[in-house]
N, C-alpha and C positions, 0 to 999 in steps of 0.2 A: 546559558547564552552569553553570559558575562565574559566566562571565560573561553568562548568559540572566538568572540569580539576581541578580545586578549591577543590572543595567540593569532588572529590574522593579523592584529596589529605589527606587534612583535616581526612576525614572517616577512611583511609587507616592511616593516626599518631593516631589517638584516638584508633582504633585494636592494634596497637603496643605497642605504649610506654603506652597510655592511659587505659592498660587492666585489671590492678587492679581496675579503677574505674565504669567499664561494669559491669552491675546485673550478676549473674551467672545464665543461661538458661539449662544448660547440667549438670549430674553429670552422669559421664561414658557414660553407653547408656542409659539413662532413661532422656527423653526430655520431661518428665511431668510438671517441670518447666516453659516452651513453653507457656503452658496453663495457669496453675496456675499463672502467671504472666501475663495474657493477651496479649499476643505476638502473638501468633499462631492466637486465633480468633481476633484481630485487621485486621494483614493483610489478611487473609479471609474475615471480612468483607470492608476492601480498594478494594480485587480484584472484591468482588462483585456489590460495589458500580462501579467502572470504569465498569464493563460489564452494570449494566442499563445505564448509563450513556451514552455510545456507543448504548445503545439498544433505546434512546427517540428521539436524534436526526437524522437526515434526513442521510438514509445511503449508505453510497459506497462499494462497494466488498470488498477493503480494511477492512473498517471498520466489517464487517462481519464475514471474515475471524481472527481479531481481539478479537471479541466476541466471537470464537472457542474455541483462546487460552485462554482467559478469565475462559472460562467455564473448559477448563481442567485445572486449575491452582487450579480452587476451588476443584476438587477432589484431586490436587496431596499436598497443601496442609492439606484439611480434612481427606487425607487420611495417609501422614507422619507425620501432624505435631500435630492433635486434638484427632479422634478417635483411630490410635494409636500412641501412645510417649513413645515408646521403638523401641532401634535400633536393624535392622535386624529382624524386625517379618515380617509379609505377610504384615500392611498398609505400611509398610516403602520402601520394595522394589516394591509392587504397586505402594504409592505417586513414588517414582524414574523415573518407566515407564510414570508416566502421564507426570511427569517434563519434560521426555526427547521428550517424543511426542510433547509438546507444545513450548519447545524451540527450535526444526527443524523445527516443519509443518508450520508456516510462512512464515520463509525462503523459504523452497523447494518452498514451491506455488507459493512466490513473483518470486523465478529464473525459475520456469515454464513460470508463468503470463509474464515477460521479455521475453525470449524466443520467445513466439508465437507472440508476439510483434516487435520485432525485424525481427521474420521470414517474417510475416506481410508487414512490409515497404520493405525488400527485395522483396519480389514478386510485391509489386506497384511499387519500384523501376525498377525494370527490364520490367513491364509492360508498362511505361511509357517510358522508354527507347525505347521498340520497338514501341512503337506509335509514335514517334518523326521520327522514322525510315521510320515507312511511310508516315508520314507528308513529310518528305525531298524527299521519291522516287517520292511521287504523285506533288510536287511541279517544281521537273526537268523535267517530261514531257511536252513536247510544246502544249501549250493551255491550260493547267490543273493549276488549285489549289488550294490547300486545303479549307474546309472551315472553318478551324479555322485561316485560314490567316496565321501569324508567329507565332513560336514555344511557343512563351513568352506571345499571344493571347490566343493558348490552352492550356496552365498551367494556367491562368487566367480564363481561361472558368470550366476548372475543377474545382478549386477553391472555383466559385460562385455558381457551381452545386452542389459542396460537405456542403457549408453553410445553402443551402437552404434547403438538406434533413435534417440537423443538425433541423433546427429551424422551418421543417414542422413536424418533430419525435414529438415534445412536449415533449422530456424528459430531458432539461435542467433545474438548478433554475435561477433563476432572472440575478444573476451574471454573468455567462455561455451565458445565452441567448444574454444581453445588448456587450460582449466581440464579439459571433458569430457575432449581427447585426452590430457592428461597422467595423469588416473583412469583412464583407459581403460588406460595402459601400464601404470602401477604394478600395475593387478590382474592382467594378460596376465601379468607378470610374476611374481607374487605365483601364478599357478595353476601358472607352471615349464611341464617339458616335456609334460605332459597334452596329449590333443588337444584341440585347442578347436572 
């Protein structure tokens, strides 16, 4: 972080005071320069490269969603800053729209993705809560109880059953897997000699 804070500093005095010594990219509205200096298709192709790049390795939603915005950057780019370089024509206020599409639609999605997430653990929350609920009624009745024994048994037992669909799914990598089975033991362990 230190050095992210750094280096916008640094970028942000080399804009300022350092501006006589910047190539000149713009004269009015005519951003042909962009090109003509390699500017515009470098970072077209940096954006391109980072979407294969996301496109080879082994991918998460995230990552997906990622290669979205990837992919609308390279039209709003190709589309402001190569095919047209002059300000205020149609590619320029198209590149705009694509710009602005690709710098919300991550976000919105990521605070959807949250969202349902969060909603998620409230309903297991609450759901859990009332099973405890009747774990304790079924427990006060004389002669009765439960058959997860104490409370801290069937949180345990939930646990071992929610590892084991994890690690019978098959869709973990190596990492993920070795992490589930070591949870998986701790809690097998942690319920002792109970039957499971």
């Amino acid at each position: 972080m230190a050095g992210v804070a750094a280096l916008a500093i640094c970028f942000a005095a080399l804009a300022t005071w350092g501006h006589d010594a910047l190539p000149i990219v713009m004269q009015g509205g005519n951003y042909s320069l962009l090109v003509t200096k390699g500017i515009s298709p470098t970072v077209w192709a940096l954006t391109l490269i980072a979407m294969l790049m996301l496109w080879q390795r082994h991918q998460r939603v995230v990552d997906l969603w990622l290669m979205l915005v990837m992919w609308i950057w390279l039209f709003d780019i190709a589309l402001a800053a190569i095919i047209g370089s002059s300000r205020f024509d149609l590619g320029f206020y198209a590149g705009r729209i694509f710009g602005l599409i690709a710098a919300s639609f991550l976000l919105i999605t990521l605070i959807v993705e949250m969202a349902q997430l969060y909603a998620g653990a409230l309903g297991a929350a609450a759901e859990a809560e009332l099973r405890f609920a009747e774990l304790a009624k079924r427990d006060s009745r004389p002669g009765t109880k439960s058959p997860a024994g104490e409370p801290e048994q069937f949180v345990i037992r939930q646990n071992i059953m929610h590892y084991r669909e994890l690690l019978a799914a098959g869709k973990l990598d190596a990492a993920q897997r070795r992490s589930t089975e070591a949870l998986l033991a701790e809690e097998e362990t942690k319920l002792g000699p109970i039957q499971k």
